[in-house]
N, CA, C and O of each residue as an XYZ file, in Angstrom:
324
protein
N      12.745     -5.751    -26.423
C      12.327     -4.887    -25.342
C      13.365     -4.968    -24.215
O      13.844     -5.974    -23.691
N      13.612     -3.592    -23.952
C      14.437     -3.684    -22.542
C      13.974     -3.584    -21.303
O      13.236     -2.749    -20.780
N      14.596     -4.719    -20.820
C      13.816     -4.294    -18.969
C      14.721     -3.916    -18.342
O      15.901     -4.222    -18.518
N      14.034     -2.810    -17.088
C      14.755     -2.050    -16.138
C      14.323     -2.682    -14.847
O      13.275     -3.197    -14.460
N      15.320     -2.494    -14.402
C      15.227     -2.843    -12.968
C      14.071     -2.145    -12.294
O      13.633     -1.146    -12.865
N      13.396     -2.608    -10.922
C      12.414     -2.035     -9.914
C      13.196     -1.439     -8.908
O      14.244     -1.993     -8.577
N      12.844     -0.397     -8.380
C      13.249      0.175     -7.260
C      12.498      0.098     -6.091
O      11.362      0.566     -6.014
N      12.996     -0.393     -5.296
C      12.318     -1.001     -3.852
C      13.168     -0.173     -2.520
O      14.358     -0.266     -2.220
N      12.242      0.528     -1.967
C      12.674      1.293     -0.912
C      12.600      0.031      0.397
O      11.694     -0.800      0.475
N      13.591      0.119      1.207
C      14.011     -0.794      2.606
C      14.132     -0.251      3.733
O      15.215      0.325      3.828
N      13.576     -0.188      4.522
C      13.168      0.932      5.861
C      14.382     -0.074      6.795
O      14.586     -1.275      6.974
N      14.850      0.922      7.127
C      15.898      0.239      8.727
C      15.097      0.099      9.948
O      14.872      1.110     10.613
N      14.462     -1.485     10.462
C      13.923     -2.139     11.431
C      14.674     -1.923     12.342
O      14.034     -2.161     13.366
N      15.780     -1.573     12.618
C      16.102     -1.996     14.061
C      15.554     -1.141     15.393
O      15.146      0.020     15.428
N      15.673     -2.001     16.348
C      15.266     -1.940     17.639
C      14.625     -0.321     17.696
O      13.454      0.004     17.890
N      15.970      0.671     17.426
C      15.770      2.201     18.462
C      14.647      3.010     16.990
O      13.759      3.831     17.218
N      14.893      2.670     16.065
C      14.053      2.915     14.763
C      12.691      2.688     14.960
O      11.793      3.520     14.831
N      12.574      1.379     15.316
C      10.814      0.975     15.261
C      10.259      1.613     16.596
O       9.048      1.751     16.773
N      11.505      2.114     17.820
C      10.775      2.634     19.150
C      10.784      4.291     19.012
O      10.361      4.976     19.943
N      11.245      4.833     17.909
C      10.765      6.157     17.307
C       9.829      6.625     16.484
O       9.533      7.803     16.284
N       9.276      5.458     15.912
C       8.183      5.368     15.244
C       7.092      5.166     16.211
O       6.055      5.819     16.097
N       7.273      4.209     17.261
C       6.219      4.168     17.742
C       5.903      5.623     18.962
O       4.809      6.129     19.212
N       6.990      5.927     19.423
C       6.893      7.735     19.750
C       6.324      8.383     19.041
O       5.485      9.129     19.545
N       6.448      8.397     18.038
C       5.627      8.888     16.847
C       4.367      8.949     16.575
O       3.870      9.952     16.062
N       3.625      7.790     16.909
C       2.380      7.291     16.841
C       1.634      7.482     17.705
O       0.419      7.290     17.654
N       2.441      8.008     18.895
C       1.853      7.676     20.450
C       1.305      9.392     20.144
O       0.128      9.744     20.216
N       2.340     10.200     19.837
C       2.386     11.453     20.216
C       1.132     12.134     18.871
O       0.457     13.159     18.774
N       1.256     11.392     18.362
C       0.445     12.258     16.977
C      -1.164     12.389     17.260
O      -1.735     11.433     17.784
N      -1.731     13.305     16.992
C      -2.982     14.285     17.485
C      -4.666     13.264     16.603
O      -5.647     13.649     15.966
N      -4.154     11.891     17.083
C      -5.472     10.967     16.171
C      -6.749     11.643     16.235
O      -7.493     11.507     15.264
N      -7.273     12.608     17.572
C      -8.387     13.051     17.180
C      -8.605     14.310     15.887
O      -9.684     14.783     15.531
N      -7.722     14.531     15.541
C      -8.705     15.305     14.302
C      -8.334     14.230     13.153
O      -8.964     14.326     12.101
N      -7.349     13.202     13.274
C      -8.045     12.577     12.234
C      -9.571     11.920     12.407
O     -10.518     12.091     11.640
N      -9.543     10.998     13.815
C     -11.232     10.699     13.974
C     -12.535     11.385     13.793
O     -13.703     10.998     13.811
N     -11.784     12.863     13.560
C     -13.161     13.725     13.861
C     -13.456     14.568     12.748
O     -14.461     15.278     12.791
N     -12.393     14.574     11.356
C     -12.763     15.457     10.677
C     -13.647     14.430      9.551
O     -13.474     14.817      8.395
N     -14.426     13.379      9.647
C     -15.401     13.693      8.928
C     -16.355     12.537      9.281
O     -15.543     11.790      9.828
N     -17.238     12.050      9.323
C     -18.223     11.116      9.505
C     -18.694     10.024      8.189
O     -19.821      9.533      8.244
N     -17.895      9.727      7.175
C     -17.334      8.850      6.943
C     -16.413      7.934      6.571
O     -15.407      8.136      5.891
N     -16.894      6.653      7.165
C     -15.497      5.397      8.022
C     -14.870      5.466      6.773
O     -13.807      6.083      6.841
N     -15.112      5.109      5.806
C     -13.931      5.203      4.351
C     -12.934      6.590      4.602
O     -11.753      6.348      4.851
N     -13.211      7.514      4.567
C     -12.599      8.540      4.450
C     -11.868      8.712      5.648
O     -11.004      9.581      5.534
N     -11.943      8.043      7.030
C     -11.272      8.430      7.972
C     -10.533      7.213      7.964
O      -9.472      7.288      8.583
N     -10.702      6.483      7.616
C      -9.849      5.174      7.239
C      -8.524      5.633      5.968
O      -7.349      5.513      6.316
N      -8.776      6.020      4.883
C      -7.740      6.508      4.393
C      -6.988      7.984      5.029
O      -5.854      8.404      4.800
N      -7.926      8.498      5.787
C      -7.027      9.844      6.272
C      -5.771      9.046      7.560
O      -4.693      9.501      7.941
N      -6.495      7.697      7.966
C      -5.529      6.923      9.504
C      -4.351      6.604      8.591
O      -3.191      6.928      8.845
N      -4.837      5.786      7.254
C      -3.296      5.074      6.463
C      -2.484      6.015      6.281
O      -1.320      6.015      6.680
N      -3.210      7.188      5.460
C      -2.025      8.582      5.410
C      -1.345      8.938      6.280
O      -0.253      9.469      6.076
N      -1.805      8.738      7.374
C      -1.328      9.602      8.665
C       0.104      8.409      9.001
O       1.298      8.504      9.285
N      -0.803      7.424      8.781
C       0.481      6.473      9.162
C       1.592      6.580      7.749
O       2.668      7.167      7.859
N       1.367      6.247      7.085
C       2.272      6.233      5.847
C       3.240      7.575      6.019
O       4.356      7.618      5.500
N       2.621      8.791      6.898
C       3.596      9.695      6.619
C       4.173      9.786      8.105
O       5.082     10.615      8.163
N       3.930      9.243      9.166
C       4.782      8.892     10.365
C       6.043      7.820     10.231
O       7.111      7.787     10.842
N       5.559      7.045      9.302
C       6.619      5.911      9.100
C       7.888      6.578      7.820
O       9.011      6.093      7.683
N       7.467      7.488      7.198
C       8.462      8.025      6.297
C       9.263      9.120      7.262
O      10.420      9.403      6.953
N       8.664      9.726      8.411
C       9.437     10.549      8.639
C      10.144     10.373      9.825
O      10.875     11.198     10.372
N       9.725      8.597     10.389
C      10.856      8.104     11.825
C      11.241      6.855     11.148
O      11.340      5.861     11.869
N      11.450      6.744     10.021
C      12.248      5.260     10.227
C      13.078      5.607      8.756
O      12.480      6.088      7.793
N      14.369      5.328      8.735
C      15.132      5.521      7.750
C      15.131      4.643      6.773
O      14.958      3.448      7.009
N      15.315      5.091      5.609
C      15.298      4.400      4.313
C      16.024      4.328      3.506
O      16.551      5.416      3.276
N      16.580      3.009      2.491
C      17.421      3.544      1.461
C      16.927      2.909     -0.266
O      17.139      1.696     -0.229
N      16.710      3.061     -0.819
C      16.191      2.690     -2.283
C      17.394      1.880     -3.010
O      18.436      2.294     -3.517
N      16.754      0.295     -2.842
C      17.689     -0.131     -4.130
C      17.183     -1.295     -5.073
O      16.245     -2.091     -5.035
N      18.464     -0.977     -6.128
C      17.512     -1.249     -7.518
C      17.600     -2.573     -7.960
O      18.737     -2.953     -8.240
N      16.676     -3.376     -8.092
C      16.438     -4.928     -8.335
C      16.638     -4.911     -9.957
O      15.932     -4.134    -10.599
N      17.516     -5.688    -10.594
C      17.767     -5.767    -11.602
C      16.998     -7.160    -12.162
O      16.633     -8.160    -11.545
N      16.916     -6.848    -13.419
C      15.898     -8.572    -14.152
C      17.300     -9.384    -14.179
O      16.985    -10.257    -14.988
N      18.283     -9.594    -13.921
C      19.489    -10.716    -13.858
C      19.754    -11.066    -12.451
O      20.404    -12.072    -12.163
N      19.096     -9.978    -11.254
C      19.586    -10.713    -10.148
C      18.770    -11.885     -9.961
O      17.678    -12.237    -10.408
N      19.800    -12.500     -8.994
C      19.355    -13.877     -8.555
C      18.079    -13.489     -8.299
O      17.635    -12.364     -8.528
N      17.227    -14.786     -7.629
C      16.122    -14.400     -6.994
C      16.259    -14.806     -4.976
O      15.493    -14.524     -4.054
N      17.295    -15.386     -4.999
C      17.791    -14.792     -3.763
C      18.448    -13.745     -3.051
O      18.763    -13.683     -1.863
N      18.564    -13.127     -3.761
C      19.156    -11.822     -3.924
C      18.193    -10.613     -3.234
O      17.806     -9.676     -3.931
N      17.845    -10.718     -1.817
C      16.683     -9.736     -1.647
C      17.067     -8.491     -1.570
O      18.266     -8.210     -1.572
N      15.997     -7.453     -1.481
C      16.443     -5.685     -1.153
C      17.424     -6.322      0.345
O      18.628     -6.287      0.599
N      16.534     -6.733      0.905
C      17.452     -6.416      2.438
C      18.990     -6.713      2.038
O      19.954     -5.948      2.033
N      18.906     -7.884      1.751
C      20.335     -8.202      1.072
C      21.335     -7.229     -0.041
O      22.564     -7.208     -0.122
N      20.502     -6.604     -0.687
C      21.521     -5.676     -1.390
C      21.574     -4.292     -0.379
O      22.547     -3.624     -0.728
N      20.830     -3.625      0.788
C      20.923     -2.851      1.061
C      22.492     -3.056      2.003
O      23.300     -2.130      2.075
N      22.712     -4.324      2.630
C      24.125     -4.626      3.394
C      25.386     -4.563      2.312
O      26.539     -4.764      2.695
């Protein structure tokens, strides 16, 4: 059997990145997520979505591929430099 490597996406933390995201968060319209439905499950996954798709569209990313021979010190952050 052959194994393939995993692909692990690595978001760029720095400073002006995480303070555009949080612009992001500040500015985004939470009441119709709170309000479009009356139940907490469902407005609970509509908050993660909301977040999951604020964080894809202010913080940059790059995908890289973990091979079954790399070290195991070898992290994404580390292969993304």
């Amino acid at each position: 059997m052959v194994q393939t490597g995993k692909k692990v996406k690595v978001y760029d933390l720095r400073p002006h990145n995480i303070a555009r995201l949080r612009f992001a968060i500040n500015q985004f319209d939470w009441a119709t997520v709170l309000s479009c439905n009356d139940d907490v499950s469902f407005v609970y996954n509509q908050s993660l979505n909301s977040i999951k798709m604020l964080i894809e569209s202010s913080l940059p990313a790059k995908t890289v591929k973990i091979g079954p021979r790399d070290p195991s010190y070898l992290s994404p952050a580390i292969k993304v430099l």
